[in-house]
Each structure stands twice: as structure tokens, then as C-alpha cells.
N, C-alpha and C positions, 0 to 999 in steps of 0.2 A: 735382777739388774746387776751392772756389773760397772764399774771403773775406768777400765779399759776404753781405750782412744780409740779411733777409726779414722782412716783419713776421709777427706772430704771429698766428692763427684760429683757426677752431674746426673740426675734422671731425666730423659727430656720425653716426656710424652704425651705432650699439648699440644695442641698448636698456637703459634705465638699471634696474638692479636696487635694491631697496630691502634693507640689511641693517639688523639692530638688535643693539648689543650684549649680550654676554653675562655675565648676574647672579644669583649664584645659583640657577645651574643650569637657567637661562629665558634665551631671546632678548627683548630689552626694548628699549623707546623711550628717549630721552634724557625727564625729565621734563619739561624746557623747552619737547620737542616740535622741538626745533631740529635741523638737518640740516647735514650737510657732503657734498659734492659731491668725487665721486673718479672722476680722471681716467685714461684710456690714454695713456702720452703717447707712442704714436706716431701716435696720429689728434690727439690735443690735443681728443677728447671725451671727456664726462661717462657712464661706464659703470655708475655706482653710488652710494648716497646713504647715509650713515651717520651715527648721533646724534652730535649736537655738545654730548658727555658735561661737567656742567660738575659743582661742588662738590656737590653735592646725589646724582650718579650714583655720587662717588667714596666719599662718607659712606655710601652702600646697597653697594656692593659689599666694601667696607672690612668694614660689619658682617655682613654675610654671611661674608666671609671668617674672620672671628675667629668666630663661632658655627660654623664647618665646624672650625679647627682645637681648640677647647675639644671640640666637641661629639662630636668623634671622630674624626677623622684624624692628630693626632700619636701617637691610642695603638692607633691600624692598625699591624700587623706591618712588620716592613722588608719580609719576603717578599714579602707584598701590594700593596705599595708599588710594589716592583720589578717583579711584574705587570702592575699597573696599565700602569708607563711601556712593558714590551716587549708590551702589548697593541695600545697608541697607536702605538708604531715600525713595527708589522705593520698597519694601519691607512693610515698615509702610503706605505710602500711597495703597499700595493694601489690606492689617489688619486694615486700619482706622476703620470702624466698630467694629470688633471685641475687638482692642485695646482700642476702646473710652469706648465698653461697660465694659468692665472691669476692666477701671479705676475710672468706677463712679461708679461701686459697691465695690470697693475697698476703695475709698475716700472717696466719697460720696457727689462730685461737680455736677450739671448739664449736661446731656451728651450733650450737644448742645456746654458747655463749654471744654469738654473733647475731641471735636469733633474736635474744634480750637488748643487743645491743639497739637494734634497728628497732624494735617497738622505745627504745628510750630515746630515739635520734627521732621517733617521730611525734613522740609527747615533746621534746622543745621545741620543736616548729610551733608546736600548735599552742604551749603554755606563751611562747613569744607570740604567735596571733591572737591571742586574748590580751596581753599585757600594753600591745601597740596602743590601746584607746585608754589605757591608764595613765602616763605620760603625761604628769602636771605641772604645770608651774603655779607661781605663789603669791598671794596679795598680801604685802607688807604692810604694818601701821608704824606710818614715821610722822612727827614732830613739827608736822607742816600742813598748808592750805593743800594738800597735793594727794597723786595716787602714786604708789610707789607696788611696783611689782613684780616678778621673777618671770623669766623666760625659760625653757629647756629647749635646747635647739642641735641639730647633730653636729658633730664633730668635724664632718667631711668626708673623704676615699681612707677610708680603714683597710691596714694591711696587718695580713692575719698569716701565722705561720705553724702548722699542727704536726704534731707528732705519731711516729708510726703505730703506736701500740692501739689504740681505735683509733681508724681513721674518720669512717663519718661520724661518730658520735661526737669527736673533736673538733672537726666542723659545723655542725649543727650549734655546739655550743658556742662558736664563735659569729656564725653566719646571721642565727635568727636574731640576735639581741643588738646587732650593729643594723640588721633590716628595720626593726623594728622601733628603733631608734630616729630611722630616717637615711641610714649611711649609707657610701656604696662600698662597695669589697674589692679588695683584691687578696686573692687565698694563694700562700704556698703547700701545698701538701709535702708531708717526707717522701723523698726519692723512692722509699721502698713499696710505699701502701699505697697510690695515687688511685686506684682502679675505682672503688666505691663512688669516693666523691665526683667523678669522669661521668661514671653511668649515672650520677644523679643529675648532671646537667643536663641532661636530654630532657629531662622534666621542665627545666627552668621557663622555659618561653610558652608551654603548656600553660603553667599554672600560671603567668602574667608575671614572668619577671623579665624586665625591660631591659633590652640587649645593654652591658655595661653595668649593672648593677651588681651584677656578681661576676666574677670572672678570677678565672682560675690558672693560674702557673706553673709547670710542673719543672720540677731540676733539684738540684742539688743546694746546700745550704751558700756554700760560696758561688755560684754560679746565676741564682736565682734570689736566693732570701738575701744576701749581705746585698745586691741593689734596691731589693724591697722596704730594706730598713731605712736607707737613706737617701731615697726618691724625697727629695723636695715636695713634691704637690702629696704626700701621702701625711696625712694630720696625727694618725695614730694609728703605733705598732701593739699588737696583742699576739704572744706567744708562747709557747705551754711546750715545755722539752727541759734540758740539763742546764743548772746552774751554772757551768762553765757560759753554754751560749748562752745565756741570760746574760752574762754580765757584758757577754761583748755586743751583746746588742742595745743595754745601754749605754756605751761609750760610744758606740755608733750613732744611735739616736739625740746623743747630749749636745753635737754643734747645733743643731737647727730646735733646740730644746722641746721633741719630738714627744705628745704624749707615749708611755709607755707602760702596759701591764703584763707582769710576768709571771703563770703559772706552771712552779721548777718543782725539782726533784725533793723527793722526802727519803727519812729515816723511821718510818714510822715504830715507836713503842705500840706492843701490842701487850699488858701489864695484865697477869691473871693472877686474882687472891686466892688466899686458901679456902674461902667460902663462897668460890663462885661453883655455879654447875658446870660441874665436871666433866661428862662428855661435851654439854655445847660449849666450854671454852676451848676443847683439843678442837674441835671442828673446826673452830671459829679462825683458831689459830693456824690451821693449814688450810681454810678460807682464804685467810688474812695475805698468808703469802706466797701460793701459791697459783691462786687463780689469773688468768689471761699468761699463765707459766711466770707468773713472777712480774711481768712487763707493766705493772701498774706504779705508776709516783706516789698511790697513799700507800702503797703494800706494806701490810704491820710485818716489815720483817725481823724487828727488834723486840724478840720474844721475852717480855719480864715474869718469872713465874715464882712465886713464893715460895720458901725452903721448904716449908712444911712439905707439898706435892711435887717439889720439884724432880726427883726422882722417878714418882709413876706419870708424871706430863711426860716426860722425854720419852718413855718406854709404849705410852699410849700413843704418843706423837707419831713416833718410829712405827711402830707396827700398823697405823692407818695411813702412814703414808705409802707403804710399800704395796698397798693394794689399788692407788692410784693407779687408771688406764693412762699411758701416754700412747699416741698414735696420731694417725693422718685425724687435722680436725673434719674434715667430712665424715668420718666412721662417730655415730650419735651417742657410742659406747665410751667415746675420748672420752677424757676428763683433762687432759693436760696434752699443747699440740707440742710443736717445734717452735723455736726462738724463730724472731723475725730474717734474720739472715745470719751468715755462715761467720762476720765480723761480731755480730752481740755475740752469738754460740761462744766464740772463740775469746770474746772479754770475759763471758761467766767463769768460762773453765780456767781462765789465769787465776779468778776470786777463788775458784776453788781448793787449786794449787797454794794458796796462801791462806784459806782457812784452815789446809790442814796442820799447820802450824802454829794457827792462833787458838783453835779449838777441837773436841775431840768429835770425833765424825760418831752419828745414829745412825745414819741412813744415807744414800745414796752418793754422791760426791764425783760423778763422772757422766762421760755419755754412754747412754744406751747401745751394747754392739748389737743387741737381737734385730736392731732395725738397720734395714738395709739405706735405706734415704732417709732426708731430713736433720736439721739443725736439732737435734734434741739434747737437751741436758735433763739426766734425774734429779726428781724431786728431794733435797739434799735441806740436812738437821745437823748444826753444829750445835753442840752444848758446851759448857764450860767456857763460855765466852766472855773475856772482860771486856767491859762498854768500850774501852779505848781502844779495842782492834778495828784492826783495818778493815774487818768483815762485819762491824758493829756501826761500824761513822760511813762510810760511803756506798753511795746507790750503786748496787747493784743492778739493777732491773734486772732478775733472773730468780728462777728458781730456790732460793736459799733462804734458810733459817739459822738467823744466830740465836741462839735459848741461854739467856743472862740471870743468874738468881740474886734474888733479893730477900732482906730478912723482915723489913715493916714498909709500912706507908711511905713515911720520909728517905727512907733511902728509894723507893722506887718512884717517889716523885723526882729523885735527885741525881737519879739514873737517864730516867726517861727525858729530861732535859736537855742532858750532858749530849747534847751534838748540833751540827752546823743549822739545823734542818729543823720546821717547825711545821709542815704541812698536815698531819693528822697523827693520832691516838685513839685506842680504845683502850678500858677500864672493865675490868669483868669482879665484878662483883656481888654478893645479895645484900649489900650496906645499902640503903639509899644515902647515910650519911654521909660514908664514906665515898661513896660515888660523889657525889657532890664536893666535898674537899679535894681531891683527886681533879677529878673535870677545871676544877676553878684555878688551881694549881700549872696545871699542864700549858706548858708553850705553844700549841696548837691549832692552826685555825678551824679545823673539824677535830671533834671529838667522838666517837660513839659508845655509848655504855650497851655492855651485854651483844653486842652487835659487832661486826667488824665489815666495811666497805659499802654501807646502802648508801646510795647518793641519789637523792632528790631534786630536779630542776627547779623547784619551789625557795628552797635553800643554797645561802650561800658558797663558794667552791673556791678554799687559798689560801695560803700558807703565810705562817711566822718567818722571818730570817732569814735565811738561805733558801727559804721555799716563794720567795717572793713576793709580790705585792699587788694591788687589786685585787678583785672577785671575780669568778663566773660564775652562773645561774642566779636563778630568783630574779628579782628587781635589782639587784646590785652590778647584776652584768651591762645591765642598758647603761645603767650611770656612768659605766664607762666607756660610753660613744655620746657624749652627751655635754654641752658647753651650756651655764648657765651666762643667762645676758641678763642686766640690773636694766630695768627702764623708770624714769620718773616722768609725770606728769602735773604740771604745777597748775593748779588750780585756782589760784590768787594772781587777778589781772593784772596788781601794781608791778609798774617797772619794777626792775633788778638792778642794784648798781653796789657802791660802796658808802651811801648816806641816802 
């Protein structure tokens, strides 16, 4: 691997597909007529052309979505509901191929990674088709002749805005739990990734989902999302991307005091003691941050390693990194593809440029010249890193390791803290004690011991502080498409008055 820069080109040898997106219950033009251009980014050509959705796409899908929900979908059965979603789950699992390849020439992840992705995008369809007829409300005992008791009822046109790094798995998390719920959708997908979710609407009116109930926008963040946030008839915003746009989308949201749940970017500490196992915590640790090439929001790429081993971590690090495959994600041999486009590429390598200032480089630290195409950055180990660099506190979403040493417990809890960011941690340890003080300790809304990255749709998904607020998966996701209503029932005929 080498350091050295390469300017950027174009490989173009696709053919570019035209898609249009999806409005009540039709494949549609932008009405502007306007296009956006989506790239492979391991050729860095144009595979495909999609509307450049602006206020006028998101006011027609808005009100289609609220005529689907008025018009009949919140008072469809939950049974049917839940149908609906394990129709669509057996659907993806029959497209897994197709869909996997499409999302790693779309992204440009691993297809062995995109492979896992689509069998997890089709267990939440189907864990939200089981959970539709869970969906309870509550009988109170209050202090009177009366029935007094809870209602859960949906929210209304849910507008949903997902980010590039999985794209259907990020709509699935968002799509079934707002379904299942009762709600209807409107989804922006990122400008870059839109293909997955496109080919999955061709299933939609198959598996019985009712024109308007789901429908889809495709454009750019100002062009299409900033109308989506503050469409009046839209009840609630849910959206998963950078802290910056988290905060502007609740200040957007706050006139019309707009529900909103936001899952943002982390810092994650990845803390390893001197008595945990040795090779699964090196694994664990360029698991942690390098997998989907870095593009993940829990990525542990705040490496804490005990003095005691910190010397042979780094050297272990280094030398099993350097045997990572990076390459086109179609080749089954990748281990690591291209960044999503030629602008992240080009943010990592600025981080890089400034980590090498904040810490001392193991490994990698540039782009790949052996490859001819493609946004690639190597898989890149700073050590000697004090928490307060810039390459320590801010999301990267990229390829990078900063490796922080600690000397006891208390300082690596005290470490691991020290930043904007509370979205996830792992602890590698053989304490169970100490696991347990550590986990209770930590700022965190996921935790994993001995483990780094499993995510479960059973469990819930969200961060501390600057990482945000709500849940997704498990039961916690529905609750937030979901308005509780108090009803009371007075069961004592005497008038009501003031004597």
C-alpha cells in the first residue's frame, strides 16, 4: 500500500439506468424534470439517473400519504398489517442476490457484506410482522365509579430520511415499525444510495401495500429533505445521518413543534484490558472500525488499550491490517470496498492529513495507487493519540484508527467519556466484575462486552448526547410512531356538577 495521491476520473462502463421515484403507488418523474446522477464507486461511473425530487415531489407524496392513511390504512387490521410486512420479508429473501448486488455497486460495501445486510433487512420486516398484533393499550385503576384506559394509536404521514452507508437496511428500520404501527411514509433516501430501496418498491403493490402508504422521494438534502421536515401535514420526522443535520432538522421542526427522533453520529470507545483475549480483541478492534470501510455511526474507532499490551496491540493491529483485501465490492475476496463517493474519499483524506500531526501513523494513511478506479482510502492505525485530537472527537466515517493508552479502569472510563458523542462502546475484558462496573460507567446507549458491532432488531438502537434521541428496533421503535389517547368512562349515573 502506498500514501501517494492519484487524481480522480471517471470509469464509465455501465450502462446508466433511468429510475423514477415512487408516489402513490406509481413510478414518477421529478416534476422539475430534473435528474441526479448515481454513481458505482468502484469504477467512479454513472450507473443510474434518478429525480432530483424538490418541494412540489414532497407536497404530492405528503398528500397521497395522508389520503392512504385517512382513507384506510390506520383502520386495516394489525393482523393484516403484519402480513403485509412478512409478505415483503419473503420477497427480499427471494431478491437477496439481486438486492445484495446492487447495493454494493451502489455503495460500494463488500457483497458478502450486503448479503448479511438483506437477510437483516428482511428479518425486520418480518420481526415488525409479528410485533403489529402486539400493539397494546392499558386498563387504569382510578379512584372512581368509572373505566379509565389507554389507547395507542399512530402518529399520522411519517417522514423518514436515511443515510448512505446501508441504504435498505436503514429503511427497513425505519419503514416496518412506522407500518406496523399504523402509519404511512414518506422516505427520503441519500442522493447517493437511492437504487436498493427503488427496486424494492416493485414489490410493494405485490405484497398489498396500498398505493400511498409508502412512497418514496429521491433528491438531495436541501432540495427534497429540508421540505420533508416542514410539510405541515407530516406528524413526524425520524432521521439517522450527522449531528450537524440533526440539529438543523430540529430547529426546522420546532415551529410546528414537529415530533422528532434522531439517530446521529458516534465516537465510539472500543476499551481493551490487559486480560482480555488477545487475538479476538485485535480482531475485534479492526472489526470495530473498519468494517462497511469505516462508514458505520457505532464504528469503535476510539481504540483504548491498556499499557501493559499496548505496544504488541499496535504491532498486532498493524500487521493484520495490512493483509486486508481492499478491491471492487463484487470481487467475494474484498474485505474492504471504496468510500461512497469521491466527496467522503476526499473528507477522510483531509482527517488524514491532520492525523498525521496529531498521531504517529502504523499503517496505512493514504489512497491506494495499485488501483486504478475507485474512491479507496487504506485501512489507516494512528497510535499515540491524545483523546483531545481532532482525530479522537470527530466522526470520521472512514477507514481510521486512533489507538489511545490507558493505565487503569478509571482513567479509561474517564477517557472513554471525554467526547460529544454517546452512541455505543465495547469493553473486552475476562472480569465479569469488571465488565459490569465499566458497562454501568459508560455514556452509551449500546454497549457490547467481548464483542464489537452485533445488532439485533429485538434490541434497542441510540445514542447518549450528541448521538441523539429516541430508539430504533425492538418494541421501542413503534413507540415512536405512536400517540397515546386517555379515555375515561364514568360509570356512576348521578349528575356531574359543583354540589
Amino acid at each position: 500500500m502506498t500514501s501517494t495521491a492519484r487524481p480522480s476520473g471517471r470509469n464509465q462502463t455501465s450502462r446508466v439506468v433511468r429510475h423514477q421515484m415512487y408516489i402513490g403507488g406509481r413510478f414518477e418523474d421529478a416534476l422539475s424534470g430534473g435528474t441526479l446522477e448515481v454513481y458505482d464507486p468502484a469504477t467512479e461511473g454513472v450507473i443510474a439517473t434518478c429525480p432530483a425530487g424538490d418541494a412540489k415531489d414532497v407536497d404530492r407524496a405528503v398528500r397521497a400519504a395522508t389520503s392512504a392513511f385517512y382513507g384506510g390504512w390506520r383502520k386495516v387490521t394489525a393482523q393484516e398489517r403484519g402480513r403485509v410486512l412478512l409478505r415483503l420479508a419473503d420477497r427480499i429473501r427471494a431478491r437477496r442476490g439481486e438486492l445484495a448486488e446492487l447495493e454494493t455497486r451502489n455503495s460500494g460495501k463488500p457483497i458478502v457484506e450486503a448479503e448479511y445486510d438483506m437477510d437483516d433487512t428482511a428479518t425486520c420486516f418480518e420481526y415488525y410482522g409479528g410485533l403489529a398484533t402486539k400493539i397494546n393499550g392499558e386498563v387504569l385503576p382510578v379512584p372512581a365509579e368509572a373505566m379509565a384506559f389507554a389507547l395507542r394509536e399512530p402518529v399520522g404521514v411519517a417522514g423518514q430520511i436515511i443515510p448512505w452507508n446501508y441504504p435498505l437496511l436503514m429503511a427497513a428500520w425505519k419503514i416496518a415499525p412506522a407500518l406496523a404501527a399504523g402509519c404511512t411514509v414518506v422516505l427520503k433516501p441519500a442522493e447517493q444510495t437511492p437504487l436498493s430501496i427503488l427496486a424494492l418498491a416493485q414489490d410493494f403493490e405485490a405484497v398489498g401495500i396500498p398505493p400511498g402508504v409508502v412512497n418514496i422521494v429521491t433528491g438531495d438534502g436541501p432540495g427534497a429533505g429540508a421540505p420533508l421536515v416542514v410539510h405541515p401535514d407530516v406528524r413526524k420526522i425520524a432521521f439517522t445521518g450527522s449531528a450537524e443535520v440533526g440539529k438543523l432538522i430540529m430547529r426546522a421542526a420546532a415551529d410546528q413543534l414537529k415530533r422528532v427522533s434522531l439517530e446521529l453520529g458516534g465516537k465510539s470507545p472500543n476499551i481493551f484490558f490487559n486480560d482480555a483475549d488477545f487475538e479476538n480483541a485485535v480482531d475485534g478492534a479492526l472489526f470495530g472500525t473498519f468494517i462497511n470501510q469505516g462508514e458505520v455511526c457505532s464504528a469503535g474507532s476510539r481504540v483504548l488499550v491498556q499499557r501493559d499490551i499496548y505496544r504488541k496491540f499496535i504491532d498486532a493491529a498493524a500487521a493484520k491490517a495490512k493483509t486486508i483485501k481492499l478491491g471492487n465490492g463484487l470481487d467475494r475476496e474484498t474485505k474492504m470496498g471504496p468510500l461512497v463517493s469521491s466527496e467522503q474519499r476526499d473528507r477522510v483524506v483531509r482527517y488524514l492529513e491532520i492525523g498525521r500531526g496529531e498521531g504517529k501513523l502504523a499503517v496505512g494513511g493514504g489512497i491506494p495507487k495499485a488501483l486504478d478506479w475507485g474512491w479507496y482510502v487504506e485501512p489507516t492505525i494512528f497510535y499515540d493519540v491524545d483523546n483531545s485530537a481532532t482525530i479522537a472527537q470527530e466522526e470520521i466515517f472512514g477507514p481510521v484508527m486512533s489507538v489511545i493508552p490507558f493505565t487503569d479502569e478509571a482513567e479509561a472510563i474517564r477517557i472513554a467519556n471525554a467526547t460529544p458523542y454517546g452512541l455505543a462502546a465495547a469493553v473486552w475484558t475476562r472480569d465479569i466484575f469488571k465488565a459490569f462496573r465499566v458497562v454501568k460507567a459508560l455514556e452509551a446507549g449500546i454497549v457490547w462486552v467481548n464483542h464489537m458491532q452485533p445488532t439485533f432488531v429485538e434490541a434497542p438502537w441510540g445514542g447518549y448526547k450528541a448521538s441523539g434521541f429516541g430508539r430504533e428496533l425492538g418494541h421501542w421503535a413503534v413507540e415512536e410512531y405512536l400517540e397515546t389517547k386517555q379515555v375515561f368512562i364514568n360509570l356512576d349515573e348521578k349528575p356531574i356538577g359543583w354540589y
